[in-house]
C-alpha angles and dihedrals in degrees: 000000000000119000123238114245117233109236116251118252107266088215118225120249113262087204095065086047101057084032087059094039082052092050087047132345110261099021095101082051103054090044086047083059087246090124093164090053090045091053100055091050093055100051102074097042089045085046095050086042091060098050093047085052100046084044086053099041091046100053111019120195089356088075092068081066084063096047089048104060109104094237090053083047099053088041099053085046079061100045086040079059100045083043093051090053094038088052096048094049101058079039089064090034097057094043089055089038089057087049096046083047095051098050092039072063096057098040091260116152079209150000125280110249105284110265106249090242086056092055089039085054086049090052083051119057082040097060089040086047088051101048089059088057092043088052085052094040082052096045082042095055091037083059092041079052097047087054109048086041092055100035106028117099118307122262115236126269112231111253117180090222120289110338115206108235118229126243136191117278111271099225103132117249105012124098116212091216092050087083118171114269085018118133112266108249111243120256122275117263091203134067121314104256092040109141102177097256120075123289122299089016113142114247125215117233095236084057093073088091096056091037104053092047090074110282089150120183116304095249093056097048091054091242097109092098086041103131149125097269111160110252111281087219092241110050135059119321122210125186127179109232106205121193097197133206106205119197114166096173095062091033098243143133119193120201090202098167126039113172109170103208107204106199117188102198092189092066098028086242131138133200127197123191124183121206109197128248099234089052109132129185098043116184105256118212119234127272125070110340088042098056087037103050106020134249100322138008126277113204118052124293098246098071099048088106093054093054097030084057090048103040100044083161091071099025101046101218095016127243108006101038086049097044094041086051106039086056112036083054081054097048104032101241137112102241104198097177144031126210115201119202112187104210096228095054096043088064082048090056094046093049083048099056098041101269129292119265114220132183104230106214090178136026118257108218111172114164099192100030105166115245123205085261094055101247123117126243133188112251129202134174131163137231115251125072113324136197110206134181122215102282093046094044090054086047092050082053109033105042113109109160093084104046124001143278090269099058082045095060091046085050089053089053108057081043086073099035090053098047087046091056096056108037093103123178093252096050094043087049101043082058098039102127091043085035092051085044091052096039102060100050083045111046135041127157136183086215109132115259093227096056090070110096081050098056089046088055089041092053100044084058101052108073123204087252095061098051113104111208114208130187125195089217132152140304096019103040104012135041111213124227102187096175146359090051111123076217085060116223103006138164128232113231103228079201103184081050094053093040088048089046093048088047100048085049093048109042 
């Protein structure tokens, strides 16, 4: 009676065991029939895996606030690394556990020298596991990049010395802005005698305009805790958006757009109120340009930058204190933050992202809109829905010729809103490294690093519906001096109309 021979073990490949311990730790093990082993290299990755996920879960798109602070940057580039290591050795372990298996199968005390094709396949699946980290370790410090860019100090803005600052003729009883064939400015709501600054302030004599068009004291207009506090967390939260037109060679900088965006975190509800770029006579608040240069000032309100960077000794901290102050005193609001947007780079980051789709309500004719290398084209586009890329969507909200400075600011409005609308995760992600480049010769911001997890929740809860545009325009906010003014065209602050205005739309 013949015997019946025993097969011989098939063997199992060491190279899928160390390929299913890359894709996920244990996994090669548990293939290689080592289940306790596998076991103990899969706890620490699964329970990693769980946390991440309950954070996540717990805190949705806030959590990418938390990912985003330099310390939890530099942290997760330490803990790639460890991973990396971690990865590769139970890798290598389940790959020589296979081949210790395999020749325990065959009655072998241990395993034959490694053929030279099984180490290559090793190699392998650990370079291909390390370039995934290193990809990781390069969007990590791209991100680590973007924030200290955006919100690191801010560069300097060029100032040719110390510019004198221009005040209103000093001929007694006229007024500069009370030009002949101009509106008359409404009568003042306050007290007879108001002139816009506190009580016993000199008031220049440029400043009658503004202050007979209802400045008011500051107390009775509700400005007086206007300031620069930093965001409580819970209340309102204002921030000052700038659209800046940066010329070093003539030493200016030109806050073109200001757009103050109001957000009450408590209804889910946003504000946004643009000051034009042509408004003179803004109430100054007190302290030393105030008590320099009179109640308001004089030139228009796009070039305070320019002289608060160049006269430190009257604007303590230079452009953005002075402009967050001087406006949120105008306006009646406590403005904690600033957002800059450099025009160049804003038509980077809409390239980068694809373009921007608006919904044109009014045609946009210019027939000398400027061009970077300083000639004049005509520009045209139509009303309907529009997809622009980033030049045409700076011209769509920068063009003025052809309507005015007011239509202007709706129009750069529903520029942000668009663009918020449809900057969605997958598409900022997909144009990270273009969108990072852009991004950091566009945007800076003196917004607390820290506060960041906070905006992103308070964002996400304020929907596009729920945003209010207001536009300090003409008749009823500005009066308008299109000629015989030494500024040039101006507008007139009606300024108890625009506080009364900002604090019907905020309480």
């Amino acid at each position: 009676m013949s015997q019946t021979r025993s097969p011989r073990p098939s063997g199992r490949s060491s190279f899928a065991a160390a390929f299913l311990s890359a894709i996920f730790p244990g996994l090669g093990h548990a293939y290689a029939g080592r289940p306790r082993r596998a076991a103990q290299f899969a706890a620490l990755p699964l329970l990693l895996l769980v946390l991440a996920g309950l954070v996540a879960w717990r805190m949705r798109l806030a959590v990418l606030g938390i990912v985003l602070q330099p310390a939890v940057l530099i942290a997760l580039l330490v803990v790639d690394a460890a991973l990396l290591a971690y990865r590769a050795l139970v890798a290598a372990d389940a790959w020589r556990s296979t081949r210790r298996g395999n020749a325990a199968a065959r009655g072998l005390a241990s395993p034959r020298p490694a053929h030279p094709l099984s180490v290559a396949g090793l190699l392998a699946v650990v370079l291909v596991m390390a370039g995934v980290h290193v990809a990781f370790a390069w969007y990590d410090l791209q991100a680590y990049d973007l924030m200290s860019s955006v919100f690191g100090p801010a560069a300097p803005h060029a100032a040719a010395g110390s510019l004198a600052i221009p005040t209103a003729p000093s001929t007694p009883g006229v007024s500069p802005s009370a030009t002949p064939g101009s509106v008359s400015p409404l009568p003042s709501a306050s007290a007879p005698g108001a002139s816009g600054g506190p009580t016993g302030a000199a008031a220049s004599p440029g400043a009658t305009a503004a202050a007979t068009a209802g400045s008011g004291s500051p107390a009775a207009s509700g400005s007086a805790a206007a300031g620069t506090a930093p965001w409580n967390g819970t209340g309102r939260l204002n921030i000052l958006v700038v659209g800046v037109d940066q010329r070093p060679a003539q030493a200016t900088f030109n806050t073109d757009t200001m757009i103050v965006v109001s957000e009450d975190p408590q209804a889910h509800t946003a504000t946004m109120f643009s000051v034009p770029r042509d408004t003179v006579d803004v109430p100054l608040p007190p302290g030393p340009a105030q008590a320099a240069l009179g109640a308001t000032f004089y030139p228009k309100i796009t070039s305070l930058c320019t002289y608060a960077d160049s006269r430190p000794d009257l604007f303590p901290g230079g452009c953005w204190p002075a402009l967050k102050r001087t406006l949120g005193y105008f306006l009646g609001l406590n403005i904690s933050y600033y957002v800059e947007v450099n025009f160049q780079g804003f038509e980077q980051v809409v390239n980068t992202l694809g373009g921007v789709t608006i919904d044109v309500q009014a045609p946009v004719i210019d027939n000398l809109y400027p061009t970077a290398s300083g000639t004049h084209i005509r520009l045209y586009i139509p009303t309907g829905v529009q997809h622009m890329n980033g030049s045409q969507a700076l011209a769509y909200a920068r063009s003025r010729h052809g309507s005015n400075d007011f239509d202007r600011s709706a129009r750069q409005q529903r520029v942000l809103l668009s663009l918020r609308q449809q900057a969605d995760f997958g598409t900022i992600i997909g144009n990270l490294p273009g969108l990072v480049s852009a991004l950091k010769s566009a945007v800076h911001t003196d917004i607390p690093i820290g506060l960041l997890p906070q905006l992103i929740d308070l964002a996400q809860g304020v929907h596009s519906r729920s945003v209010n545009s207001v536009v300090f325009a003409p008749p009823t906010f500005e009066q308008q001096v299109l000629n015989g003014d030494p500024r040039g065209y101006i507008t007139i602050p009606y300024v108890d109309r625009i506080r009364a205005e900002v604090k019907s739309q905020t309480q």
